[in-house]
N, C-alpha and C positions, 0 to 999 in steps of 0.2 A: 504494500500500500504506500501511495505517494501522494502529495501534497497537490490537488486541481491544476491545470492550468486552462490560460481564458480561452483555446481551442476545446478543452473537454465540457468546461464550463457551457459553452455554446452549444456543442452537442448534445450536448444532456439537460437542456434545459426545460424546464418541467418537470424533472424529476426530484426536486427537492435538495438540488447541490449548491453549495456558496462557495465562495473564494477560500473559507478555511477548512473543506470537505478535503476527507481521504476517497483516494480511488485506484480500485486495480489497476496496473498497467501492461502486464502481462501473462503469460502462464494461466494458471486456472483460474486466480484471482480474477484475472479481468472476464473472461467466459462465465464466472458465475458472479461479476459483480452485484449482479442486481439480486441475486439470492443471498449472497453473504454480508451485504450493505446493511448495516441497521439502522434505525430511526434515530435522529437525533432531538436529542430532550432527556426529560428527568421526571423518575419516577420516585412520588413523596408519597407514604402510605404512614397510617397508624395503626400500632398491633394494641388487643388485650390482654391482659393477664395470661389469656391460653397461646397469645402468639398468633391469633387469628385476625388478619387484615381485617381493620372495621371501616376503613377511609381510605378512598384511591385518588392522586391528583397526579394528569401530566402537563407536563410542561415543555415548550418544545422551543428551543435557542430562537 
């Protein structure tokens, strides 16, 4: 994985990449970029006493 450039950037655009996105560039990485690619954001949950998620929030850069 390597740091976008504004050729990929252009390519790919509508799929959710920004200037500080990693992306395959070769090899398998890039053949299953879009399978191995994850969502960018942040997930904030609160557990109870048993450990059981009672609250989900995401949040996305």
């Amino acid at each position: 994985m390597q740091g976008i450039n504004q050729e990929e950037l252009e390519a790919n655009k509508g799929k959710g990449y920004n200037t500080s996105s990693l992306i395959g560039k070769s090899g398998l990485e890039k053949v299953y970029e879009d399978t191995l690619r994850g969502i960018d954001g942040t997930e904030i949950y609160i557990v109870d006493e048993n450990e059981n998620r009672v609250t989900r929030n995401y949040k996305t850069r």
